[in-house]
N, C-alpha and C positions, 0 to 999 in steps of 0.2 A: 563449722562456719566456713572453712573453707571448700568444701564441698558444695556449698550452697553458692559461693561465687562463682566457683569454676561451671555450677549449672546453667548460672544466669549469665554469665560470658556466652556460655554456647546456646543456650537460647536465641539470644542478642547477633550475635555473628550468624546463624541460621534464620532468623528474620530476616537481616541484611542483605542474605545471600537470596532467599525467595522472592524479597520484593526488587530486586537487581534484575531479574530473570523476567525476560520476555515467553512468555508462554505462547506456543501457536501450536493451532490444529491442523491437521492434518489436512481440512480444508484450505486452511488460510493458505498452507506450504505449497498447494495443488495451486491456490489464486498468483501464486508468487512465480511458479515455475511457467506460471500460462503467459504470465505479465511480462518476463525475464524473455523466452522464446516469441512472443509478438513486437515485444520491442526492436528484438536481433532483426529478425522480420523486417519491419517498416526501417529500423538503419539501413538493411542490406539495401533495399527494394533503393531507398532516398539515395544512396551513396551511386546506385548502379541507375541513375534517372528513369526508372519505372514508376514512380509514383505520382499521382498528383500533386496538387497542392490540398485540394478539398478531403482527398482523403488520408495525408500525413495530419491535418490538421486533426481528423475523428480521433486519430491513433496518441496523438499529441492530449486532446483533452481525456481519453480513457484516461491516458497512462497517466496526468496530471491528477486526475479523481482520484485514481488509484493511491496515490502517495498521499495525495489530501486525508483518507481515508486511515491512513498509517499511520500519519501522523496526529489522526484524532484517535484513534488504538492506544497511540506512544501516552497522550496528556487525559488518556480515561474519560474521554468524552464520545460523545454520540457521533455514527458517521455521518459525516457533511450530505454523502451522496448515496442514495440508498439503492438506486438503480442507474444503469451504463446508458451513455446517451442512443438512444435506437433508431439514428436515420444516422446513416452515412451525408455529406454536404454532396450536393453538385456544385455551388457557387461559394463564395465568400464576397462579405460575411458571413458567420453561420453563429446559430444561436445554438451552441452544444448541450447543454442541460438546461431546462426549464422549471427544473425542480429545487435549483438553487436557490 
């Protein structure tokens, strides 16, 4: 009998542990480090006034899809945005994703 508890304890705490754990591929890690190094990017570029405003804003709604996308990953749901918006703005307003 106790044998049979201490199995089902460690079963239980090994469930625990697996469904805790965010799993990512090795794509996702590649989409994470591209996100991380464009972000630094479009800071440097904003901080040193090289950048527009039309186009901090493209960089601003990627990188917001981006984490919308994460955080539909995080709650096991379908992503919001299935494709990156594909026109840079000349003016503002700008409609960023029409797919929304």
């Amino acid at each position: 009998m106790k044998g049979m508890k201490q199995a089902a304890v460690l079963v239980i705490v090994l469930v625990m542990c697996i469904a805790g754990c965010d799993v990512y591929t090795s794509q996702a890690v590649a989409t994470f480090d591209t996100n991380a190094a464009s972000a630094r990017s479009a800071a440097d570029a904003a901080n040193a006034g090289q950048t527009s405003q039309p186009a901090m804003a493209y960089q601003l709604e990627c990188f917001a899809e981006t984490f919308q996308n994460l955080s539909d990953a995080g709650h096991w749901r379908q992503p919001t945005y299935t494709a990156a918006p594909t026109t840079v703005p000349t003016t503002l307003p700008w409609t960023p994703n029409p797919q929304k």
